[in-house]
VOGU-3710 file (C-alpha; in Angstrom, 3 decimals, decimal comma):
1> xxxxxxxxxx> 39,933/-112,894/-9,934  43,424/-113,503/-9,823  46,448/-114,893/-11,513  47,575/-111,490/-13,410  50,951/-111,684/-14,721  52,283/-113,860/-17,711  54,265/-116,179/-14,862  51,368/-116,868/-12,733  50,193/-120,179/-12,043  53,768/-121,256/-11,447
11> xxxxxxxxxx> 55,815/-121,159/-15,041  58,838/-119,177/-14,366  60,705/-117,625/-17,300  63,955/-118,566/-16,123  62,961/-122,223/-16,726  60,448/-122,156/-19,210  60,480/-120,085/-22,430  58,503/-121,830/-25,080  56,592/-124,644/-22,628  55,329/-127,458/-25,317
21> xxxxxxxxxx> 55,300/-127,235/-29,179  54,269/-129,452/-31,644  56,134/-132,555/-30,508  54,084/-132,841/-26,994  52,264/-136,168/-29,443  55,519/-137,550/-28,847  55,091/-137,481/-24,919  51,584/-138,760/-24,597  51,728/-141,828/-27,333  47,279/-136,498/-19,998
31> xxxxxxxxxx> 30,128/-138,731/-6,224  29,784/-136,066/-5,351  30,905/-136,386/-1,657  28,430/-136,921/1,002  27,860/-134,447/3,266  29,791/-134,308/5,929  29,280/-136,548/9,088  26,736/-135,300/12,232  30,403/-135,187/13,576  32,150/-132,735/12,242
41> xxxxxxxxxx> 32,936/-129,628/13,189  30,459/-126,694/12,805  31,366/-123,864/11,046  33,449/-121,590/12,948  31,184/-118,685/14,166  32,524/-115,166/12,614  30,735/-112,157/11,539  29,821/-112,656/7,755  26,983/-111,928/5,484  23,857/-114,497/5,800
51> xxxxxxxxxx> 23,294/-113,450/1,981  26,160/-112,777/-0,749  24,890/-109,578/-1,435  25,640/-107,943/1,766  28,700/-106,411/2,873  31,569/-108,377/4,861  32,219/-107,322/8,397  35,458/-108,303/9,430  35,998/-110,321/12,973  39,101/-109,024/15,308
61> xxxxxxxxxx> 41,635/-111,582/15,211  41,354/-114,391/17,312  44,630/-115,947/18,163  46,729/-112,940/18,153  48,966/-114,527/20,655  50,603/-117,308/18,559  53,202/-117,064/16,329  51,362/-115,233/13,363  52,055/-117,745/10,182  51,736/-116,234/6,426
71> xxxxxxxxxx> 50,478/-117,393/3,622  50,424/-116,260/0,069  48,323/-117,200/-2,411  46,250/-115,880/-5,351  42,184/-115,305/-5,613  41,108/-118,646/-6,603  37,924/-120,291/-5,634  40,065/-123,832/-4,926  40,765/-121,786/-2,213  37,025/-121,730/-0,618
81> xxxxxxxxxx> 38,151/-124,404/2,429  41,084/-122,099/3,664  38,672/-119,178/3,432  36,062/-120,647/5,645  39,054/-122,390/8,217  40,644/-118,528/8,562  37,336/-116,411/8,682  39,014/-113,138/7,358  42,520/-112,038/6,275  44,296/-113,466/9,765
91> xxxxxxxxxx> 42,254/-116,765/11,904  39,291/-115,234/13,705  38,186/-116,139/17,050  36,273/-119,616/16,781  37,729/-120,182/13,596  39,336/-123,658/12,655  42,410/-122,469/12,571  42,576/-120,810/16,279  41,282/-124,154/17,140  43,987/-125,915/15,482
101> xxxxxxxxxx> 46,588/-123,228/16,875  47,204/-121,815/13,837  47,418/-117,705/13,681  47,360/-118,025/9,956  47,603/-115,051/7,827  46,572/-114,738/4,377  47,412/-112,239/1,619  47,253/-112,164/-1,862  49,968/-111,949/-4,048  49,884/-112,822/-8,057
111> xxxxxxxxxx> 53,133/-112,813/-9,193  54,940/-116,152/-8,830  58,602/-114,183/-9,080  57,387/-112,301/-5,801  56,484/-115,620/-4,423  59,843/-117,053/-4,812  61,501/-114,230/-3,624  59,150/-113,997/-1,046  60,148/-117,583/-0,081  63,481/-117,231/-0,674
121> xxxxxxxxxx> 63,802/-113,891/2,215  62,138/-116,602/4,654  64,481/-118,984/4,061  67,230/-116,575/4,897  66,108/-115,228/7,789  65,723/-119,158/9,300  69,338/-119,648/8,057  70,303/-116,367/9,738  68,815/-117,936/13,146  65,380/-116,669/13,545
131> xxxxxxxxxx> 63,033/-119,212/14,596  60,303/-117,933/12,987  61,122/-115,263/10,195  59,511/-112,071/10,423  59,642/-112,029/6,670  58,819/-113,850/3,614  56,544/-116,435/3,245  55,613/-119,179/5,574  53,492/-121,059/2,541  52,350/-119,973/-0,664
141> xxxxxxxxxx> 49,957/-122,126/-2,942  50,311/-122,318/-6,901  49,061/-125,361/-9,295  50,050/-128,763/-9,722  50,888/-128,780/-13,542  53,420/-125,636/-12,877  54,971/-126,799/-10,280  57,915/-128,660/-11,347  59,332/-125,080/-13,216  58,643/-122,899/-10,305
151> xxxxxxxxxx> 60,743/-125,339/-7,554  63,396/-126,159/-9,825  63,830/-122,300/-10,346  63,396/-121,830/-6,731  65,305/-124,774/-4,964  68,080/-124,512/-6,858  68,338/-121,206/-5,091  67,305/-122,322/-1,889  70,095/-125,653/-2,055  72,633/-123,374/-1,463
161> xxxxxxxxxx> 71,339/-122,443/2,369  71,642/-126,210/2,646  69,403/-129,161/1,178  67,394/-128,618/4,619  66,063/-125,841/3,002  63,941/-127,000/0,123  60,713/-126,143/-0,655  58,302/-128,943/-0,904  54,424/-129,564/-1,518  52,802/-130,745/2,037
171> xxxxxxxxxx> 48,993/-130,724/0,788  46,405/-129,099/-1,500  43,280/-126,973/-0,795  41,575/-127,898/-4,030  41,121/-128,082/-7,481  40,552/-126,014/-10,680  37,458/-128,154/-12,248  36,371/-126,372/-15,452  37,209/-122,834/-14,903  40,969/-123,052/-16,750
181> xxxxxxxxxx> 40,135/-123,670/-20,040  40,784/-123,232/-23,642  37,961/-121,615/-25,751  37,660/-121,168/-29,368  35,017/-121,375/-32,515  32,414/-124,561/-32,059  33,788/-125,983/-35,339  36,798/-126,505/-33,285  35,249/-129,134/-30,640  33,649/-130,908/-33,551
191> xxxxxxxxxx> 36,862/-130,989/-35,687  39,845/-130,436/-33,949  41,898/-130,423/-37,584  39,868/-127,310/-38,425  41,596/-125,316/-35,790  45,040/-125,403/-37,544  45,642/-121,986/-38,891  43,579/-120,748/-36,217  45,022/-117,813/-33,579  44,416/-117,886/-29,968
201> xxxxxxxxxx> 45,184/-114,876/-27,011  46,440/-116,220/-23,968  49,371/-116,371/-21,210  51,759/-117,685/-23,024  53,728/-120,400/-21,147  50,703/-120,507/-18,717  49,133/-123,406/-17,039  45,822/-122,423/-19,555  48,335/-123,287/-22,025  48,809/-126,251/-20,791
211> xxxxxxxxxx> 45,693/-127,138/-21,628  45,919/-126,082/-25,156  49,067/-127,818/-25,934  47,773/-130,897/-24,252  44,811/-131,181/-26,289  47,038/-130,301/-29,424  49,366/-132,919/-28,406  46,195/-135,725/-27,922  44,740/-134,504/-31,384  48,548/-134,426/-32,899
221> xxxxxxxxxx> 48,404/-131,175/-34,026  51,660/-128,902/-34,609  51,852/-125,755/-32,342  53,885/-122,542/-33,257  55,539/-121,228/-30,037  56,662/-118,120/-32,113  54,111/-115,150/-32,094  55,232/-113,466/-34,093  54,942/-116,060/-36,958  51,509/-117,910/-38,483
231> xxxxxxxxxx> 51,727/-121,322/-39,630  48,775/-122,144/-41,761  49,298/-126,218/-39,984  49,260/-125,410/-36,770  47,838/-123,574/-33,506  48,969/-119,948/-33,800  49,083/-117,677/-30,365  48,769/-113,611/-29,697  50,892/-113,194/-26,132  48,108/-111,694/-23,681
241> xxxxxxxxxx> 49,967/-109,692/-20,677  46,845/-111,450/-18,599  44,242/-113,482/-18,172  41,506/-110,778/-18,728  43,348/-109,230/-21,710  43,222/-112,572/-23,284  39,375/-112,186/-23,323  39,926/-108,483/-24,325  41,533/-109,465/-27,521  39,019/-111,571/-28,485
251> xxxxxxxxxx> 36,196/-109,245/-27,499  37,749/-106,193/-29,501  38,944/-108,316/-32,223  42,357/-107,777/-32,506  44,164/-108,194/-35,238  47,985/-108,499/-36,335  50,499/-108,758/-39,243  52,123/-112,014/-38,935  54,904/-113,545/-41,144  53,364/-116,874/-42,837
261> xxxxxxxxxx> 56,116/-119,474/-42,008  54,895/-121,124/-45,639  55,128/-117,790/-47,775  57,410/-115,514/-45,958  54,632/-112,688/-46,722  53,037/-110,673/-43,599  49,433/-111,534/-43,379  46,842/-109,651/-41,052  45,377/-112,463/-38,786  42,619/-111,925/-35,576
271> xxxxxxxxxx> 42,107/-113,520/-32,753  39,819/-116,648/-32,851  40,112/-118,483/-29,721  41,438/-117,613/-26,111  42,772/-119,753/-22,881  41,814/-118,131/-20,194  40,398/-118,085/-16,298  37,244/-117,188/-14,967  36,110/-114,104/-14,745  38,012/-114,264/-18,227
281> xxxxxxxxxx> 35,852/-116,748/-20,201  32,380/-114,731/-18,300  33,961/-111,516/-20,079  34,407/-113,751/-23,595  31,038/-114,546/-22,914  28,977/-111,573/-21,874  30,714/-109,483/-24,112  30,987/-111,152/-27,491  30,328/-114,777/-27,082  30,763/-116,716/-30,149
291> xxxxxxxxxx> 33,152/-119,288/-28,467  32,888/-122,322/-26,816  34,872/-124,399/-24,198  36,676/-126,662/-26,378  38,362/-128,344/-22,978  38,687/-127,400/-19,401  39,823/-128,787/-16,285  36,191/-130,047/-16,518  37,456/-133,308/-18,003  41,475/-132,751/-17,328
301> xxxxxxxxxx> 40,157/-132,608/-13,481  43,847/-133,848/-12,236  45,860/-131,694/-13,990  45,119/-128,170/-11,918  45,505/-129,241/-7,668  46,137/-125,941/-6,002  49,637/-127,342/-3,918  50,492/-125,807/-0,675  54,439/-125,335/-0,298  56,543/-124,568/2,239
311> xxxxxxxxxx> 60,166/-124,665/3,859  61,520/-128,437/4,434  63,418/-127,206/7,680  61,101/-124,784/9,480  58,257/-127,402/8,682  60,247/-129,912/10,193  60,929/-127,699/13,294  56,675/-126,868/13,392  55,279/-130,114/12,663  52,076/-129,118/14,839
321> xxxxxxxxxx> 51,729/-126,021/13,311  51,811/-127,566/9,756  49,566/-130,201/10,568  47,302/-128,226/12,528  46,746/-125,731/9,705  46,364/-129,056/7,059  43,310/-130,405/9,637  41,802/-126,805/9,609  41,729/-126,675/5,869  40,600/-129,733/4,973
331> xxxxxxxxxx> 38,072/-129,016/8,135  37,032/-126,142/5,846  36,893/-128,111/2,737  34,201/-130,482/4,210  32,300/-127,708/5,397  32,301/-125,956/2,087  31,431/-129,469/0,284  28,329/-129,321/2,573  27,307/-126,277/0,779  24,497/-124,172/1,809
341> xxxxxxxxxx> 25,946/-121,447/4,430  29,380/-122,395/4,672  29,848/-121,618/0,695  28,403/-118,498/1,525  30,600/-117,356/4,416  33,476/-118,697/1,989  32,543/-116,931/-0,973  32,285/-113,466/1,222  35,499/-114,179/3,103  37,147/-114,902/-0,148
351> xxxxxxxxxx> 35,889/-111,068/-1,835  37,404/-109,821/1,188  40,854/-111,285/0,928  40,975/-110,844/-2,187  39,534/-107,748/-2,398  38,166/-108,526/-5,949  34,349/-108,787/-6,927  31,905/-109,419/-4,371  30,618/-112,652/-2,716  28,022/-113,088/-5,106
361> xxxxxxxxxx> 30,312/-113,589/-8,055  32,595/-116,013/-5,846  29,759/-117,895/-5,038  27,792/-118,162/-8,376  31,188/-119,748/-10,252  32,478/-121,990/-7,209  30,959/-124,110/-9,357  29,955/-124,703/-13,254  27,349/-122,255/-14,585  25,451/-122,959/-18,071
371> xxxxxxxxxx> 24,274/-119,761/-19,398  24,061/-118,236/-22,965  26,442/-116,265/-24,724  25,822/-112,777/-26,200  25,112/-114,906/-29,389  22,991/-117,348/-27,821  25,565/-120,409/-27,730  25,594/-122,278/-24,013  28,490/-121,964/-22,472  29,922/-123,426/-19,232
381> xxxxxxxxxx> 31,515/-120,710/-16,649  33,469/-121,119/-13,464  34,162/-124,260/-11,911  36,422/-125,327/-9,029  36,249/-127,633/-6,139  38,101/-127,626/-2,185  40,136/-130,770/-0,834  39,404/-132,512/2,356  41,650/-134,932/4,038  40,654/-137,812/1,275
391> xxxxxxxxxx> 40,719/-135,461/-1,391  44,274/-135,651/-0,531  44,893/-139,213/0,393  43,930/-139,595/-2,959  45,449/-136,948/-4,903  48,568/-138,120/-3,273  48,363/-141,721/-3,929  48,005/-142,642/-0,697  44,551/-144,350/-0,691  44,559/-148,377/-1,630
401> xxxxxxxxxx> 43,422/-148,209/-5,432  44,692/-144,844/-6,160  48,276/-143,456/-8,243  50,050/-140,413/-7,179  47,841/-137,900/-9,192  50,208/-135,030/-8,029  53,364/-136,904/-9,489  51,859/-137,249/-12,857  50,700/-134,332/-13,315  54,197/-132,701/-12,084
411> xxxxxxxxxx> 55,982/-134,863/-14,160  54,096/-135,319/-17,396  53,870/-131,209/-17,960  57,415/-130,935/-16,529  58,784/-134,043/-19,216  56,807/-132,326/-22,182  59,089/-128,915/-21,701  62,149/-130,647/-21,089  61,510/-132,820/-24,268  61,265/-129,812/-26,233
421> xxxxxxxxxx> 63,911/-127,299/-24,452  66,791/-129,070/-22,789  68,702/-126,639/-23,114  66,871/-124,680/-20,290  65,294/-127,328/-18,079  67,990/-129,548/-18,772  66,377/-131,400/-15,281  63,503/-130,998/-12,765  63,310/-132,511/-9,402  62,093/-136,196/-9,080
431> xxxxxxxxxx> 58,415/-135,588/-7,434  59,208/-137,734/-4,483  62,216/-134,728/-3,387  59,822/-132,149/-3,563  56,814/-133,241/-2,108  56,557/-134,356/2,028  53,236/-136,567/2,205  53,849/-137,312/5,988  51,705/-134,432/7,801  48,985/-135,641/5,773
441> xxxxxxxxxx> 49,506/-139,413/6,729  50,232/-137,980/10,431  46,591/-136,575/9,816  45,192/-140,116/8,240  46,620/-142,036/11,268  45,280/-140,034/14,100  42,389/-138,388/15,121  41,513/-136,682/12,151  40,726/-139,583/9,982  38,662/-138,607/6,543
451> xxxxxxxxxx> 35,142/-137,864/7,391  34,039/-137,669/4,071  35,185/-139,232/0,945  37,168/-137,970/-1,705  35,456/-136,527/-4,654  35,776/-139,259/-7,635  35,063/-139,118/-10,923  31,831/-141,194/-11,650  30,393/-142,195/-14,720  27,076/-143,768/-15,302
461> xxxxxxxxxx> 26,964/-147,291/-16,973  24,983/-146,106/-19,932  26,709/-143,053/-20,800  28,023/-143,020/-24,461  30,841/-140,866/-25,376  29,212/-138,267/-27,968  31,493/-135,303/-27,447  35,057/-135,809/-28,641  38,241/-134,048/-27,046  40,626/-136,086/-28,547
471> xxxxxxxxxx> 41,603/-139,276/-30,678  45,178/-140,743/-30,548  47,097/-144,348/-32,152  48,829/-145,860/-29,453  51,974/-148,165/-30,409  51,537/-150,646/-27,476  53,112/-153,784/-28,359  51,737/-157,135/-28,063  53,320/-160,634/-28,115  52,847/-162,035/-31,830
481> xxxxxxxxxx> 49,281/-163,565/-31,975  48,040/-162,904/-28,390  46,665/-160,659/-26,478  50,720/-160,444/-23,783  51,953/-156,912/-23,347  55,502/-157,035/-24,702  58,679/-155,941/-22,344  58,789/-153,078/-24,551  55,217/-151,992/-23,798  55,565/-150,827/-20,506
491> xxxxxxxxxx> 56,778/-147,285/-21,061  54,028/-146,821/-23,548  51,731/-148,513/-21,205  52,928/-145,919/-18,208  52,656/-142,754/-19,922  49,256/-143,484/-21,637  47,911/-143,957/-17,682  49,309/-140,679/-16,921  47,761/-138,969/-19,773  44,343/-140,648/-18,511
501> xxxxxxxxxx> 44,683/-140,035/-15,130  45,147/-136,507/-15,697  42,415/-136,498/-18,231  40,060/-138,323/-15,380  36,526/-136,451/-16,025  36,372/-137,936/-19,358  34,960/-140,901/-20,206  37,668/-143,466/-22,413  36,990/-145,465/-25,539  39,611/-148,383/-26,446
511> xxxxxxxxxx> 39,941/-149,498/-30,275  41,843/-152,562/-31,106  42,509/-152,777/-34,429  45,265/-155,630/-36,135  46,954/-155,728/-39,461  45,327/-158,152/-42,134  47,867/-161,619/-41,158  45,135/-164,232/-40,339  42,045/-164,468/-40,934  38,821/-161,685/-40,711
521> xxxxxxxxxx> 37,013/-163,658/-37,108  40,426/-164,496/-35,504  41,443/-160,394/-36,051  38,362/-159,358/-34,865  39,046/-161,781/-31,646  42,555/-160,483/-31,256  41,630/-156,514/-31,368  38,846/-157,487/-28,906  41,669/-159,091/-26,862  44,172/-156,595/-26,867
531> xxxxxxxxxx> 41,819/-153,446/-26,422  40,568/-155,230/-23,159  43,934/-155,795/-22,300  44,503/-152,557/-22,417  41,291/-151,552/-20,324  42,181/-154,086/-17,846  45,445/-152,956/-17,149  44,408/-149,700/-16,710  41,549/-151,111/-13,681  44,062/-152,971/-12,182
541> xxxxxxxxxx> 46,456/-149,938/-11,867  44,136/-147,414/-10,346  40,513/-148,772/-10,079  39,714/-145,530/-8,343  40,468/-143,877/-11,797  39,445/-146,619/-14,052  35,728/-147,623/-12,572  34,201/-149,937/-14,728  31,907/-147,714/-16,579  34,447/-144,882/-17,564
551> xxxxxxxxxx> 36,174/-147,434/-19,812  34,364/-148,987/-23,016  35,993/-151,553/-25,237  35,554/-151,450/-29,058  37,414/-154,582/-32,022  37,677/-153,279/-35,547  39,730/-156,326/-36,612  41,636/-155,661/-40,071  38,652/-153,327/-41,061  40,005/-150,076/-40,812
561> xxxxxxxxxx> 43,640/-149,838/-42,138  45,595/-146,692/-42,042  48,470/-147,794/-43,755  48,966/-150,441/-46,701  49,888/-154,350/-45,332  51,645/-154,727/-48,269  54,533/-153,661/-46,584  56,093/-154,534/-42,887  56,052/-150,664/-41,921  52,302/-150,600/-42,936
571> xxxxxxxxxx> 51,480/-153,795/-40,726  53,123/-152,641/-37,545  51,081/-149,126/-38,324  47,834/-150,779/-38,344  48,661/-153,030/-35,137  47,597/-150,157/-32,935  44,956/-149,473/-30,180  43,504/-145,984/-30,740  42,012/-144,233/-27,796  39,615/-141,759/-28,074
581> xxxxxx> 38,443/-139,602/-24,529  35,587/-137,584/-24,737  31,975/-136,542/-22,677  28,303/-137,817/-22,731  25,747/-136,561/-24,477  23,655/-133,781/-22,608
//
């Protein structure tokens, strides 16, 4: 697949240099749908394999006429609705997109410094009077949690045609669900302390690392952002040119001399762990195995949209155009939810864009594949999911019940790195400046209202969280005595429901725990009180997120200490509410 080069996935160098290190703790104190309806729209008819096996025949285009529109973006199986709306590398006769007037064109590109540039030469050509640029890029798509680097490196480029000439985010094809992920030993999942000391081969400054450091962050574990270095207390990294040399490195079991930041001595180290992309984890997996998904965008399933950007001003100029290609790919995205063919005709359209792999492969890891390792562990594969017009009512926050998953995920990853590096994203654009949710309103309000519903998480009432990801003291102050948030608890409050939202495929344990003032039953009431408080909150602020089974309450009263009460610092430390995310049981 896709995503080759150390800035894809959005993190630009010019912004971003060390992403999040050890203090990312101190910023997160991160049904299936029905089928479609009888009514919509059959899958446009274009010559494609019946079976994945067989070879794709490309269609002549079909709209040849219309302005042709371009769109960059990398092989990613988020992608499967656009693939199925387009038919082939430019819209196909019968395809959604014709239908929708839309000669879309699509072409893969991997590096995210070509895609700005690419977006900046369109820009230019609009400012230098062409309706329509003959060059550069109409749209590109990248994801969510990378985002806020990649425009501020971009638009501050692009505010200098004019502030007309932004780029913004106008929708989202789909999501990464489980194939991004961060991989390393089993002993790892079941003790997340055990992997200090440990050394991992990835992107560095990646949206895979993303997930790393968030987990770090959620377990409050240090990270070293210096490879060349090893500290024996923290998460140690090997810089991997790409996604499938991360797995490489692993597989051949590289090794390096590292300078202990403890001893000052050189000591050889090898790669234990990896965060990686799929086919990368397959390689991991058929090749050496030994390694397990420790997390994935599996259970961080808001944290990866794919976002579709394009030009404020020639948007504004080509509303129809803009919204007619939105309505086609969400069009696709039902159709692919359906499964069955349309997958099919997806994954083969998508080996011939991308001209990568075959259909079979696209097809087999659309979504999450359990199979054993060259060692015999199970391991989970693969894993994304396509958008429809809900899907994006809801990722957007535009659906009664829901929060603007796209602005905390922009702004959560964006506020870790400029916590940590000010000096080089000294600011980022607010999320409401570089995101336009009106085409897909214009879409909600008109004809095209959601056919199918958005893909939730759902949890069943008798799950019990078994697996752990992470486990994290929360100082959310409460009135003395009672169970009343405090004015002072509301940032806390705020950035702990960003952390869950973007964590929203894993299921949420509350612990409510007091200091020993009072007596034992009225401490046990009060951490009862407060940890439902908590849960409460969290319903009330996005029940779509928060259904009543994700969130379980638990009171440990005075019981479990982790401080002495003899003193006022030990007291406030043991008022906390510890929240602990994790998965069911198989």
């Amino acid at each position: 697949m896709a995503r080759l080069t150390p800035l894809s996935k959005g993190l630009i160098s010019v912004v971003v240099i060390g992403a999040v290190v050890a203090g990312v703790a101190a910023n997160w104190n991160k049904i299936a749908p029905p089928a479609p309806s009888k009514s919509a729209t059959v899958p446009p008819a274009v010559s494609l394999p019946d079976s994945p096996g067989e070879p794709f025949v490309a269609a002549p285009a079909g709209c040849a006429s219309l302005p042709e529109v371009r769109f960059y973006l990398w092989a990613w199986n988020a992608q499967m609705g656009i693939m199925h709306a387009t038919g082939g590398k430019q819209a196909v006769a019968d395809s959604a997109m014709c239908k929708n007037g839309v000669n879309l064109k699509l072409i893969r590109e991997d590096n995210t410094d070509q895609m700005q540039s690419l977006m900046m030469s369109f820009a230019e050509g609009l400012k230098g009077g062409q309706a329509n640029p003959d060059k550069g890029a109409h749209f590109i798509a990248i994801m969510g949690d990378g985002s806020a680097m990649f425009l501020k490196g971009l638009n501050d480029r692009l505010s200098k045609l004019g502030p007309d000439y932004m780029a913004v985010v106008v929708g989202s094809a789909g999501y990464s669900r489980g194939e991004d992920k961060f991989m390393g030993p089993p002993g790892w999942k079941q003790n997340p302390q055990s992997a200090k000391g440990g050394l991992v081969a990835g992107v560095l400054r990646d949206g895979d690392w993303n997930i790393a450091l968030k987990w770090l962050g959620d377990n409050k574990i240090a990270n070293n952002p210096d490879e060349k270095s090893w500290d024996p207390d923290a998460l140690n990294w090997v810089a991997a040119s790409d996604y499938i040399d991360a797995g490489q490195k692993y597989v051949s079991g590289f090794c390096a001399d590292l300078k202990n930041t403890k001893t000052g001595q050189k000591e050889k180290k090898c790669v234990q762990g990896v965060v990686t992309w799929t086919p990368g984890d397959v390689t991991v997996a058929e090749q050496k195995g030994g390694l397990v998904s420790i997390v994935s965008t599996k259970e961080y399933r808001s944290q990866m949209p794919n976002v579709i950007i394009g030009n404020k001003k020639w948007m504004a100029a080509n509303r129809k155009l803009v919204t007619g290609m939105l309505a086609a790919i969400f069009e696709g995205g039902d159709q692919v939810k359906a499964g069955g063919l349309a997958l099919q005709k997806a994954a083969g359209i998508s080996a011939h864009v991308y001209a990568e792999k075959d259909a079979a492969y696209w097809a087999k890891y659309f979504n999450i594949v359990v199979q054993k390792d060259k060692q015999g562990l199970e391991v989970e594969l693969g894993g994304s999911s396509v958008n429809n017009l809900a899907d994006n009512l809801q990722l957007f926050g535009l659906t009664p019940g829901s929060v603007n998953l796209f602005a905390a995920t922009y702004s959560v990853f964006a506020n870790v790195v400029k916590s940590q590096y000010p000096e080089l994203l000294g600011s980022f654009y607010p999320a409401d400046q570089i995101s336009d949710t009106s085409y897909v309103k214009e879409l909600s309000e008109g004809g095209s209202a959601p056919k199918t519903a958005a893909d939730l998480p759902t949890f069943k009432p008798e799950a019990k969280l078994e697996q752990v990801i992470s486990r994290k003291s929360w100082d959310i102050q409460f009135q003395s005595g009672s169970a009343q948030f405090t004015p002072a608890a509301a940032e806390q409050m705020k950035t702990l429901l960003n952390d869950l939202v973007i964590a929203s495929g894993a299921l949420v344990e509350i612990h409510g725990h007091t200091d020993n003032q009072g007596t034992i039953d009225g401490n046990m009431k009060l951490s009862e009180d407060r940890a439902f408080a908590v849960k409460k909150w969290l319903e009330q602020q996005s029940p779509s997120n928060f259904p009543e089974s994700r969130t379980k309450v638990f009171a440990h009263g005075q019981s479990q200490p982790v401080a002495p009460n003899s003193t006022p610092d030990g007291k406030a430390k043991n008022r906390r509410v510890e929240i602990v995310i994790g998965t069911a049981g198989k």
